[in-house]
N, C-alpha and C positions, 0 to 999 in steps of 0.2 A: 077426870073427864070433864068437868066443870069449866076449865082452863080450855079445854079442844070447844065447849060449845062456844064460848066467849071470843075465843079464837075468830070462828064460824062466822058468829053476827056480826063483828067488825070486818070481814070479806066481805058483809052481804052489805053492810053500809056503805065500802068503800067501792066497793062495784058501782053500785045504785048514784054514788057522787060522781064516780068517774063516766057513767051514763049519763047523768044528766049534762054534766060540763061534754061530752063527745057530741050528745043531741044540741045544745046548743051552739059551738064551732059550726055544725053541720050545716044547720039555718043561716049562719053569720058566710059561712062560703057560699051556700044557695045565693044566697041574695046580690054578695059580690059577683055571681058571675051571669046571674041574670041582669044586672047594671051593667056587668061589662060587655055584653050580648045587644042588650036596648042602646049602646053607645057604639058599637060595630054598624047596629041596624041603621043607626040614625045618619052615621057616616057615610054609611052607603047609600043612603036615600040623597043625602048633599051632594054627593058625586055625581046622580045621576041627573040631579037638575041642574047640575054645572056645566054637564054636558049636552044636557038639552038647549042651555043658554047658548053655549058655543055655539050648536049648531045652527040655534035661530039666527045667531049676529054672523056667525057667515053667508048664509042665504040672503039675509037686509043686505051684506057690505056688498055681493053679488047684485042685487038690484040696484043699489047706491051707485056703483059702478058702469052699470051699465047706463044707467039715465045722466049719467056724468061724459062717457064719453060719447052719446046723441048732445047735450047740448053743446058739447066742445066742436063737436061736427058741424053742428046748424052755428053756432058761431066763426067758425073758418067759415066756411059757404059764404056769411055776411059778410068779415070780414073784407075774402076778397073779390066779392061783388065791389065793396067801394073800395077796395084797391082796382079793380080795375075800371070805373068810370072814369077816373083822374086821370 
């Protein structure tokens, strides 16, 4: 009977190790997938001001553009005012 409690205590140790090594994997995955979550997060936050940029630089290239072809106007007009004095 001796032999079965001995038995016994070396299940209750091996348990107790294989617990503790399970509880800490556990933590070691916790951690990996909350860095992998805050690096999703962060991804997504880049995207979205890259697209904010987009949008602002196409509104400027729209304003750019427009005050581009008013001066190209008012210069034909000059133009050909002195084309046609001569």
């Amino acid at each position: 009977m001796s032999g079965t409690a001995a038995d016994n205590g070396n299940k209750r140790v091996a348990n107790y190790v294989l617990a503790t090594k399970l509880d800490a994997l556990t933590e070691k995955i916790d951690g990996f997938c909350q860095r992998a979550e805050d690096g999703h997060n962060d991804h997504e936050e880049r995207l979205r001001t890259v697209e904010h940029d987009v949008t602002t630089i196409k509104e400027r290239q729209g304003i750019f553009v427009a005050a581009q072809s008013t001066l190209t106007l008012i210069a034909s007009v000059i133009a050909g005012w002195f084309g046609a004095r001569q």
